[in-house]
N, CA, C and O atoms as a Tinker XYZ file with bonds, in Angstrom:
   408  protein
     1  N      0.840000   -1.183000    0.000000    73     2
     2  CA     0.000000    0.000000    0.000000    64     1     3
     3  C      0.879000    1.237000    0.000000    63     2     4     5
     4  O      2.071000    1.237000    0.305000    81     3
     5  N      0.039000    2.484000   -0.442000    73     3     6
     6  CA     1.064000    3.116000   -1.164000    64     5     7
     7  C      1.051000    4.812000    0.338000    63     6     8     9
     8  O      0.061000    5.540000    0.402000    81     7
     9  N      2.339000    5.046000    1.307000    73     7    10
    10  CA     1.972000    5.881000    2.173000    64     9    11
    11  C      1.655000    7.127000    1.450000    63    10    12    13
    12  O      1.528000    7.354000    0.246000    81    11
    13  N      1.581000    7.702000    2.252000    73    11    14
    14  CA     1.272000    9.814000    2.157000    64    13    15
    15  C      2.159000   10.228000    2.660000    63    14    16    17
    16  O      2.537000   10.089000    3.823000    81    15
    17  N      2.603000   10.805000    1.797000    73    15    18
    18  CA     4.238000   12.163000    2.004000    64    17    19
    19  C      3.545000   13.188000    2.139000    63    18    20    21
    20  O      2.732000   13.667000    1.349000    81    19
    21  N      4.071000   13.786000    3.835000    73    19    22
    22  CA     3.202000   14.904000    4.097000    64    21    23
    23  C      4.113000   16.130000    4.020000    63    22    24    25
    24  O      3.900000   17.321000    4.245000    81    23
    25  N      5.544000   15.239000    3.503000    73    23    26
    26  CA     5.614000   16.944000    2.481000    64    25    27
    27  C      5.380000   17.706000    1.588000    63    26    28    29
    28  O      5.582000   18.908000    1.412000    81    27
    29  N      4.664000   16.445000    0.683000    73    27    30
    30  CA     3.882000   17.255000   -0.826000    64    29    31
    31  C      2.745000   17.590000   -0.468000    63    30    32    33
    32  O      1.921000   17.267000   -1.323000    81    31
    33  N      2.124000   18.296000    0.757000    73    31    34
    34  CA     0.988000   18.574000    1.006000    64    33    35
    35  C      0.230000   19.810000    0.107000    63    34    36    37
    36  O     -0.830000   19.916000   -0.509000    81    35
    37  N      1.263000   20.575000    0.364000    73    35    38
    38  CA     1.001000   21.997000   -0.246000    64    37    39
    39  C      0.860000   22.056000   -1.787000    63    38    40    41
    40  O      0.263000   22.949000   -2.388000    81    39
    41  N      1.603000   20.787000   -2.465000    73    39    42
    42  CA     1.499000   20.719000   -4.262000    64    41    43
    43  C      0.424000   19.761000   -4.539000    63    42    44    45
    44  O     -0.142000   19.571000   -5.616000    81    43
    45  N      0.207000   19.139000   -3.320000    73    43    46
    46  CA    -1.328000   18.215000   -3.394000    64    45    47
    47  C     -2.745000   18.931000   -3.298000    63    46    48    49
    48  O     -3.769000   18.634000   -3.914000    81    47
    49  N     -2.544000   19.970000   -2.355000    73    47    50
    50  CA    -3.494000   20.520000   -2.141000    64    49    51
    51  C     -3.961000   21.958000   -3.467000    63    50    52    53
    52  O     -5.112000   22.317000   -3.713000    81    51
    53  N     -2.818000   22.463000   -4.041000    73    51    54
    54  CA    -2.357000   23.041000   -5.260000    64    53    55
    55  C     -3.329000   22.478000   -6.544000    63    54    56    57
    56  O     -4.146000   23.056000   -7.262000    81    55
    57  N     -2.774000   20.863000   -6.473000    73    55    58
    58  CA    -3.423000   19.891000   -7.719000    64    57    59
    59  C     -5.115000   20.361000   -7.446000    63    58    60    61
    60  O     -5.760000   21.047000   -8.238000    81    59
    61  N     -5.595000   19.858000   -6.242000    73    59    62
    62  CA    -6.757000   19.917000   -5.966000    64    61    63
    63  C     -7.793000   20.781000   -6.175000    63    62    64    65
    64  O     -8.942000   20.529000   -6.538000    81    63
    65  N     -7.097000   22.187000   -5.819000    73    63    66
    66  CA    -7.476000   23.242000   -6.630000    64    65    67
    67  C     -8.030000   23.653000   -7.781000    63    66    68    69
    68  O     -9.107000   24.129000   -8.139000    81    67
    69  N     -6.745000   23.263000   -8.391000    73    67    70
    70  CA    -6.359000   23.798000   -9.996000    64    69    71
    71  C     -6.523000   22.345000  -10.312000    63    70    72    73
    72  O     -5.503000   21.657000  -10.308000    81    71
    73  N     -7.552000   21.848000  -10.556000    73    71    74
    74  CA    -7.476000   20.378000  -11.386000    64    73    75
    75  C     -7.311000   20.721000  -13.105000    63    74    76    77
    76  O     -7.483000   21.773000  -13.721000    81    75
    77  N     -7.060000   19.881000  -13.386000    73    75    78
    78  CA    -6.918000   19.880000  -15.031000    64    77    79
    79  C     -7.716000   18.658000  -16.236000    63    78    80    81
    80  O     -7.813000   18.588000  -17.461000    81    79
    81  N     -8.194000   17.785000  -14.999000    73    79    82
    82  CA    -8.849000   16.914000  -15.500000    64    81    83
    83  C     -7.812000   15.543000  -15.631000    63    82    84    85
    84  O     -8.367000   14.502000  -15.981000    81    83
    85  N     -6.809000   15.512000  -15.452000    73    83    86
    86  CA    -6.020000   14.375000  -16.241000    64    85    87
    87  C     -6.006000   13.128000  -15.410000    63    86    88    89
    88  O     -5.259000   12.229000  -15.796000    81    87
    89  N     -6.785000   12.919000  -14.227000    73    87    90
    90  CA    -6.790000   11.633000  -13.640000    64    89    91
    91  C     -5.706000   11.300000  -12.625000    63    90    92    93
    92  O     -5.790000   10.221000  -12.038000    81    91
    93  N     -4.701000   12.121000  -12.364000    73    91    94
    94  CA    -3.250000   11.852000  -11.322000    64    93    95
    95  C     -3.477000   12.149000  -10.395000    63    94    96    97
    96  O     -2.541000   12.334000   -9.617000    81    95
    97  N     -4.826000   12.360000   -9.956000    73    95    98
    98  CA    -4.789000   12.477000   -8.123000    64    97    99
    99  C     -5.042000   11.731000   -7.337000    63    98   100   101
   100  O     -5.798000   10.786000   -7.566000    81    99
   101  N     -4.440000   11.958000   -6.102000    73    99   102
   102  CA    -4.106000   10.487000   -5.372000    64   101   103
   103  C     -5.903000   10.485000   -5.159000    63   102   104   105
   104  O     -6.684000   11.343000   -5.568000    81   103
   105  N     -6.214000    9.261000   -4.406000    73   103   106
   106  CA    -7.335000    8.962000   -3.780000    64   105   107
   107  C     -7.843000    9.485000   -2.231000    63   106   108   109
   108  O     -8.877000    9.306000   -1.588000    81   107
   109  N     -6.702000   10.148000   -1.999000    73   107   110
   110  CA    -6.776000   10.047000   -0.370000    64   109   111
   111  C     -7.314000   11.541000   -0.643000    63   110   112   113
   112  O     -7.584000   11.813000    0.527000    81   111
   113  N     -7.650000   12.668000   -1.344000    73   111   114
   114  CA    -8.372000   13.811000   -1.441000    64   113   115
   115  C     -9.993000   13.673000   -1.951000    63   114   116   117
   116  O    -10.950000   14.424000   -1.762000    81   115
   117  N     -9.909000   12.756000   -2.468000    73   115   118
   118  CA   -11.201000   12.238000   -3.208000    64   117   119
   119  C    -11.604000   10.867000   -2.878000    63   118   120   121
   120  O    -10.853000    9.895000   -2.958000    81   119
   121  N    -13.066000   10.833000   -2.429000    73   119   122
   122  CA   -14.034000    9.621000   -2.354000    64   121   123
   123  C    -14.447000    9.289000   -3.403000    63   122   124   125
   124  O    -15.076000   10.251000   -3.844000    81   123
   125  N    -14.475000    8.389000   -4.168000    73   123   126
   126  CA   -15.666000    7.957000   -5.286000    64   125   127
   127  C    -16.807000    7.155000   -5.037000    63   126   128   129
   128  O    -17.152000    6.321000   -5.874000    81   127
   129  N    -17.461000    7.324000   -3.926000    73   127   130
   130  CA   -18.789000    6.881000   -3.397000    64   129   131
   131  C    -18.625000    5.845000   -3.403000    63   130   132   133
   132  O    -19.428000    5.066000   -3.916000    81   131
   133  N    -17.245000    5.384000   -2.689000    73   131   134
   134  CA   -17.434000    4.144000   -1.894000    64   133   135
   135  C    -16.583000    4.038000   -0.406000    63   134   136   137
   136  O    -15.551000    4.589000   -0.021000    81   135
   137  N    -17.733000    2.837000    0.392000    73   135   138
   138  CA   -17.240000    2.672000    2.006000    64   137   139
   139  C    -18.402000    2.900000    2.662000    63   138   140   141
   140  O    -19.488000    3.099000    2.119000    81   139
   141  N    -18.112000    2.865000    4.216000    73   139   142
   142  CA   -19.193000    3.199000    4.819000    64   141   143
   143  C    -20.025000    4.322000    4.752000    63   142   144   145
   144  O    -21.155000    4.301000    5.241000    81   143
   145  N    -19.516000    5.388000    4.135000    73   143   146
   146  CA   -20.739000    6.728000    4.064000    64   145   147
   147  C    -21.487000    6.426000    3.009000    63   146   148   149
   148  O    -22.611000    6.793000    3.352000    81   147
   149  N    -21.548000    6.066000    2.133000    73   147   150
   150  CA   -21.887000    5.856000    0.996000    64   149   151
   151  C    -23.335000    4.712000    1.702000    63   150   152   153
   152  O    -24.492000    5.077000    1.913000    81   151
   153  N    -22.692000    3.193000    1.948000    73   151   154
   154  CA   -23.744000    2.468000    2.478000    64   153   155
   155  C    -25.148000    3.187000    3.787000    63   154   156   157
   156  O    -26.282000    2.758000    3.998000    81   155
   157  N    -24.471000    4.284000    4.364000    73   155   158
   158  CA   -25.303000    4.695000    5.684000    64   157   159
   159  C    -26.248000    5.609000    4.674000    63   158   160   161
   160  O    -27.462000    5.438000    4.782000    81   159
   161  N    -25.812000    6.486000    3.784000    73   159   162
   162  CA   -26.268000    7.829000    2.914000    64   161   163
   163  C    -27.622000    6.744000    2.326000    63   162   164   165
   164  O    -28.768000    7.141000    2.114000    81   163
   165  N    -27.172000    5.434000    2.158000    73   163   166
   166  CA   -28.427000    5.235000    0.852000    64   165   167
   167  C    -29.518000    5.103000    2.075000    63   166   168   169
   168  O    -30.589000    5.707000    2.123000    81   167
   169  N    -28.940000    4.055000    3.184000    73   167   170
   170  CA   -29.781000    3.263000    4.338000    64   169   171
   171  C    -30.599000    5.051000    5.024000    63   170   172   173
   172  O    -31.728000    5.123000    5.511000    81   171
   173  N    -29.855000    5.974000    4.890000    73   171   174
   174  CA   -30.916000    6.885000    5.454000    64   173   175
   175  C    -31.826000    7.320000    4.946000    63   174   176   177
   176  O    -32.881000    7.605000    5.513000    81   175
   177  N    -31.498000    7.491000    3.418000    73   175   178
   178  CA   -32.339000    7.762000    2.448000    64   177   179
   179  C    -33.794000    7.317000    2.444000    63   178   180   181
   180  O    -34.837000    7.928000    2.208000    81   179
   181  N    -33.454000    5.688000    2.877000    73   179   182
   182  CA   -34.703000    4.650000    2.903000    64   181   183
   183  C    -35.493000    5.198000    4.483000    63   182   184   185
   184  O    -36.631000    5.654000    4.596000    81   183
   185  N    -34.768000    5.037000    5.265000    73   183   186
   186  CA   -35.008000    5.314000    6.475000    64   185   187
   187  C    -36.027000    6.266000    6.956000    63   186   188   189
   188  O    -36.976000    5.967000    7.681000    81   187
   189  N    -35.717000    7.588000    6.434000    73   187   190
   190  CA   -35.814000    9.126000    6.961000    64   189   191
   191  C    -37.226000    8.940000    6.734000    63   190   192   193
   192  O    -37.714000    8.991000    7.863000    81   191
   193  N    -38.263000    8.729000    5.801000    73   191   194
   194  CA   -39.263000    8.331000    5.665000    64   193   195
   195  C    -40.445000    7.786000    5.934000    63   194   196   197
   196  O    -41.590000    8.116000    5.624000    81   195
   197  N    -39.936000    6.762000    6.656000    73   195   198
   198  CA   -40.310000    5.727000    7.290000    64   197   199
   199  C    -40.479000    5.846000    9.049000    63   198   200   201
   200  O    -41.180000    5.322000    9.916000    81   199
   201  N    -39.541000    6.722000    8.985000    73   199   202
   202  CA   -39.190000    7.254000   10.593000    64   201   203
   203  C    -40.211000    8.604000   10.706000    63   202   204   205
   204  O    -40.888000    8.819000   11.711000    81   203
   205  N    -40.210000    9.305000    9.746000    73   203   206
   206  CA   -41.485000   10.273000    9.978000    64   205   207
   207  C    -42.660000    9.878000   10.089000    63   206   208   209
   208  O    -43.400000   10.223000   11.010000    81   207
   209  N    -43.054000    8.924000    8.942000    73   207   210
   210  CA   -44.411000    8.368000    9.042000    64   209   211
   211  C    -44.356000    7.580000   10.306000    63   210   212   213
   212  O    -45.494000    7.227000   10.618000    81   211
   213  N    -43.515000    7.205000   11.085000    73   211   214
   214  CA   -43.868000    6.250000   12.812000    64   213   215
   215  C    -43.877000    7.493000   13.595000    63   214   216   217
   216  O    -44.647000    7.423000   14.553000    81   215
   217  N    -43.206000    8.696000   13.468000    73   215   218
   218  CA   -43.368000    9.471000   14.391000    64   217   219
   219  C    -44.749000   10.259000   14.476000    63   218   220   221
   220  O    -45.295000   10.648000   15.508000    81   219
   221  N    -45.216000   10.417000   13.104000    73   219   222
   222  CA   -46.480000   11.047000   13.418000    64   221   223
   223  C    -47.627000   10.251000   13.618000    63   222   224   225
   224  O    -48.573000   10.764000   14.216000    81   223
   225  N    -47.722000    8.915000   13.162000    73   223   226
   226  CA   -48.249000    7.962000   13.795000    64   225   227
   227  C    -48.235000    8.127000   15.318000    63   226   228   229
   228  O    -49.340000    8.360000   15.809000    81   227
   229  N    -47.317000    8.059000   16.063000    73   227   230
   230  CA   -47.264000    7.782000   17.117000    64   229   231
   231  C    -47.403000    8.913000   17.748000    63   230   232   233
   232  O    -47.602000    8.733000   18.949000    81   231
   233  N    -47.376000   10.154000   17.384000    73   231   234
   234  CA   -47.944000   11.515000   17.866000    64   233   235
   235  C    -49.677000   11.961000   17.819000    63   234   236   237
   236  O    -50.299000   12.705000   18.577000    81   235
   237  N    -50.110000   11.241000   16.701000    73   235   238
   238  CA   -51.507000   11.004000   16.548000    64   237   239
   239  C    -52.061000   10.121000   17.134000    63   238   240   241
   240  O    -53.266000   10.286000   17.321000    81   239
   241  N    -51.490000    8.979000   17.600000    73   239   242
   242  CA   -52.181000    8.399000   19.096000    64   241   243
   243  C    -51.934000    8.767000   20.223000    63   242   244   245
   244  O    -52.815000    8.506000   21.042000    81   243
   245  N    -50.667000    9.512000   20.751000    73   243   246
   246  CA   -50.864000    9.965000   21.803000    64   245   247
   247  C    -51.216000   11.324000   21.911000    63   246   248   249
   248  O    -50.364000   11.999000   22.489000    81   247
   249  N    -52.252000   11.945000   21.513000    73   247   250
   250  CA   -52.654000   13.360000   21.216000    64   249   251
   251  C    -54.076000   13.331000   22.252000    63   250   252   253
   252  O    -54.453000   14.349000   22.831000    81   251
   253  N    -54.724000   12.114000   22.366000    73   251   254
   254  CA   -55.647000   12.922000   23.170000    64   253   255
   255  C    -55.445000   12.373000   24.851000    63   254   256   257
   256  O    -55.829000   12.775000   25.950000    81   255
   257  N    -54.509000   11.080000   24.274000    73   255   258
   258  CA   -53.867000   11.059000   26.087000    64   257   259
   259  C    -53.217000   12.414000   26.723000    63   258   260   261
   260  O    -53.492000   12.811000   27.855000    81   259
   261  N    -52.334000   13.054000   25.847000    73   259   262
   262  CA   -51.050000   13.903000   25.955000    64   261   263
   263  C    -52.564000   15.121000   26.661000    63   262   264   265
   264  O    -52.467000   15.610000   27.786000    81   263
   265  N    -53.556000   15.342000   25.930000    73   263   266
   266  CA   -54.417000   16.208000   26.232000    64   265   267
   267  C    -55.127000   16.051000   27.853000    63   266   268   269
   268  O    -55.069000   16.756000   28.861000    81   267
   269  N    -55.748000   14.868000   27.549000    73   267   270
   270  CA   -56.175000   14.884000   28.783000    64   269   271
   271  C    -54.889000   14.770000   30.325000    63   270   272   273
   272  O    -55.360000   14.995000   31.440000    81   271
   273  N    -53.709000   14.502000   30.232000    73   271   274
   274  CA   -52.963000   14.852000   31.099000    64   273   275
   275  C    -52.849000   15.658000   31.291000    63   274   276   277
   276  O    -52.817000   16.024000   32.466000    81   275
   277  N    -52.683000   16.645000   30.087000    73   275   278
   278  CA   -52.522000   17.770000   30.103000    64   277   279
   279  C    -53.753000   18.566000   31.298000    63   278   280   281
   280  O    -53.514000   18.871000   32.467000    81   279
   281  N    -54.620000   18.687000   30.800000    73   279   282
   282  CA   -56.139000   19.423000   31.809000    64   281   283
   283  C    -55.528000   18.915000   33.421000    63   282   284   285
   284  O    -55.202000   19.756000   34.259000    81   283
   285  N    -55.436000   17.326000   33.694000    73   283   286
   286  CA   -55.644000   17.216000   34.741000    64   285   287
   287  C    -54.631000   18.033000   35.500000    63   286   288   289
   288  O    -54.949000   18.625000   36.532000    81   287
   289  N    -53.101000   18.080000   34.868000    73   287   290
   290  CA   -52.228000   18.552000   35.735000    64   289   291
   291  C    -52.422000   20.379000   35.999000    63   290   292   293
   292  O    -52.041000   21.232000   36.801000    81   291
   293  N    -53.292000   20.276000   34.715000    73   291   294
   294  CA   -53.703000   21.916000   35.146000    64   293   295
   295  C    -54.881000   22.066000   36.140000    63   294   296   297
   296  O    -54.902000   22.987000   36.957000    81   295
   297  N    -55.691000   21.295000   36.064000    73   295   298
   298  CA   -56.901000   21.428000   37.180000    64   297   299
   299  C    -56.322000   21.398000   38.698000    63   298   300   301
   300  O    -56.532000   22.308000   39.500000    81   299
   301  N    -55.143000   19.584000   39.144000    73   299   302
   302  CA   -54.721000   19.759000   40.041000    64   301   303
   303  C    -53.718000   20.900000   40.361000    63   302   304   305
   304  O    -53.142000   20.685000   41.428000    81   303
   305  N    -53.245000   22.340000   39.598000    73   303   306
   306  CA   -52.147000   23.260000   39.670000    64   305   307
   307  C    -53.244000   24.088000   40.349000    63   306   308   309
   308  O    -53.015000   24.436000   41.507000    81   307
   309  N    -54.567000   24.502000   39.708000    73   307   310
   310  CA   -55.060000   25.229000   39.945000    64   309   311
   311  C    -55.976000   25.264000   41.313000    63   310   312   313
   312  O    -56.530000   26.179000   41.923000    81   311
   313  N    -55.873000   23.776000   41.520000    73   311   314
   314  CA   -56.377000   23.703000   42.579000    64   313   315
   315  C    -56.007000   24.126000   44.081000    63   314   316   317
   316  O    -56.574000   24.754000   44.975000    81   315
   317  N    -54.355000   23.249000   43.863000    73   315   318
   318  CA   -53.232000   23.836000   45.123000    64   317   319
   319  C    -53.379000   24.843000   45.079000    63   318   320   321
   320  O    -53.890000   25.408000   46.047000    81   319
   321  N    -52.954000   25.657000   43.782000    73   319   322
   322  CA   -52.683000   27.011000   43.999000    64   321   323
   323  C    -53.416000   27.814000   44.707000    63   322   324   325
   324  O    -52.872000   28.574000   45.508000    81   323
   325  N    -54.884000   27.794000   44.532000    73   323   326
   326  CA   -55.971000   28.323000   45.149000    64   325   327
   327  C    -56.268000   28.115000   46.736000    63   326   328   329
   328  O    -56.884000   28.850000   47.508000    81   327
   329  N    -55.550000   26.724000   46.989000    73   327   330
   330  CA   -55.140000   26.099000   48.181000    64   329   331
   331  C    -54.490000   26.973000   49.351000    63   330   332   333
   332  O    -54.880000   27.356000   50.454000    81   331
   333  N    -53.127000   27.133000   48.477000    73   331   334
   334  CA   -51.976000   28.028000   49.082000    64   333   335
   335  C    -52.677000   29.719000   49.448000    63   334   336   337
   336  O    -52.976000   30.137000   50.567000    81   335
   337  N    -52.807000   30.493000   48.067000    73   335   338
   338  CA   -53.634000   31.487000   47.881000    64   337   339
   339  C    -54.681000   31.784000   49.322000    63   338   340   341
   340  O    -54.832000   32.790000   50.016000    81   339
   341  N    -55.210000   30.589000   49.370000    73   339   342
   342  CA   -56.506000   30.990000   50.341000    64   341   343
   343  C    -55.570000   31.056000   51.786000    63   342   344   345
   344  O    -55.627000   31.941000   52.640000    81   343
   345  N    -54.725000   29.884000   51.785000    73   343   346
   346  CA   -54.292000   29.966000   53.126000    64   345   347
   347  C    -53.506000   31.106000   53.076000    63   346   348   349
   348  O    -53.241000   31.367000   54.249000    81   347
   349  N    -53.066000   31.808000   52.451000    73   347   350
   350  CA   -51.843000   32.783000   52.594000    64   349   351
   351  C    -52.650000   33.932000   53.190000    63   350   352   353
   352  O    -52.136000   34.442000   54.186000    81   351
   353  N    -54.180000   34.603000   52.649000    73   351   354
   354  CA   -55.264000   35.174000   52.682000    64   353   355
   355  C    -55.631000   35.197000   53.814000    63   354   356   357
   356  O    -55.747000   36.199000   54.520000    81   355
   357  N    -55.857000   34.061000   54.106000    73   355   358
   358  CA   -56.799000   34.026000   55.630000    64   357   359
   359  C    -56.005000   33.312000   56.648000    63   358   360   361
   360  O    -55.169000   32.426000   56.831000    81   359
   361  N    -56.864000   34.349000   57.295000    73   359   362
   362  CA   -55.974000   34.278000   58.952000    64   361   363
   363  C    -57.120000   34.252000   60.041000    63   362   364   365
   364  O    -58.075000   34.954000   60.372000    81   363
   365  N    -56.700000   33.428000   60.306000    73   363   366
   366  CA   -57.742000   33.310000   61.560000    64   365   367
   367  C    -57.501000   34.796000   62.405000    63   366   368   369
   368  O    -56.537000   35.552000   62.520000    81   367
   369  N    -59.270000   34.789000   63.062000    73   367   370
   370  CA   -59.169000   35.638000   64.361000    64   369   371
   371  C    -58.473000   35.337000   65.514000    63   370   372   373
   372  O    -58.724000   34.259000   66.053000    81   371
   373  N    -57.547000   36.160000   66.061000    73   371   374
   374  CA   -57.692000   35.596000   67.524000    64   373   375
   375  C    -58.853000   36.199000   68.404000    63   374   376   377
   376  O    -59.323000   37.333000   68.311000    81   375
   377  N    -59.153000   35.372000   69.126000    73   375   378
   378  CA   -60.713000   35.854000   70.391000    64   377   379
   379  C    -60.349000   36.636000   71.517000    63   378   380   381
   380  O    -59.478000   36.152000   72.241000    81   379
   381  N    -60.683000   37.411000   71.733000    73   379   382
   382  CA   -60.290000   38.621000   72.462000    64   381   383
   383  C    -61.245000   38.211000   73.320000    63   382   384   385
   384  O    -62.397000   37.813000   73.150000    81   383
   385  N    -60.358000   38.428000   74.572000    73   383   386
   386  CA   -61.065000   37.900000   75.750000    64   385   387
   387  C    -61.986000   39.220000   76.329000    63   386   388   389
   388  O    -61.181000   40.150000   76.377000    81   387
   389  N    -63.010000   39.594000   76.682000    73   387   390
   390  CA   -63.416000   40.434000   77.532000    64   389   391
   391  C    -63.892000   39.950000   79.056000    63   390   392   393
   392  O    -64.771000   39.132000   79.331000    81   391
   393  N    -62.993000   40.748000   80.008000    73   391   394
   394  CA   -63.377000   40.398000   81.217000    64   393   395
   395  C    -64.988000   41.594000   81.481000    63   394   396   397
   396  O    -64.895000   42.791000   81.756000    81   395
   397  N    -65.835000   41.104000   81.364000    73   395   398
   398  CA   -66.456000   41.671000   82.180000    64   397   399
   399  C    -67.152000   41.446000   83.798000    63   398   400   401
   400  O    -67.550000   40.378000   84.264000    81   399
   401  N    -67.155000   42.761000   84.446000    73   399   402
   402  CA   -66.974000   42.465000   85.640000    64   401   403
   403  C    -68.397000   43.416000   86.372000    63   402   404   405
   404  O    -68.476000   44.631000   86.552000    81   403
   405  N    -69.572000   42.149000   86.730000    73   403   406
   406  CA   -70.924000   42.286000   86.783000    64   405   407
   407  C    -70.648000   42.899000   88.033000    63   406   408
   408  O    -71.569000   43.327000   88.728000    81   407
């Protein structure tokens, strides 16, 4: 196998540039759609699709659960709250004693 001289970086990177068409560039600047990106790119392709249609599926059944949780945790918020509210509000009397003296 053939290494990389990373001193011709700068006349490699030069070529890359300024191509000319003639086919002499190494491989290691250029993919030709092959390897693992290539296999994942098609598999998402298929994928991405398929994964939307389950997600909104599965957002359209849980839509009127998601709802009705929804109310209750607001009914029980509103309830404490009104809870707290009242107690914060009210205060008991204290009873004032009167001595009266017949």
């Amino acid at each position: 196998m053939e290494t990389f001289d990373v001193s011709k970086l700068n006349a490699l990177a030069f070529e890359a540039i300024n191509q000319k068409g003639n086919g002499d560039m190494d491989r290691y600047i250029y993919q030709d759609g092959q390897g693992l990106g290539s296999f994942f790119g098609s598999l998402m392709k298929r994928a991405l699709p398929l994964l939307g249609k389950t997600i909104k599926g599965a957002a359209r059944i849980a839509k009127p659960h998601l709802k009705k949780a929804a109310t209750e945790l607001a009914n029980s918020a509103i309830k404490e709250g009104s809870k707290q509210l009242e107690q914060a509000i009210h205060r008991p009397h204290k009873k004032i004693k009167i001595n009266n003296k017949d």
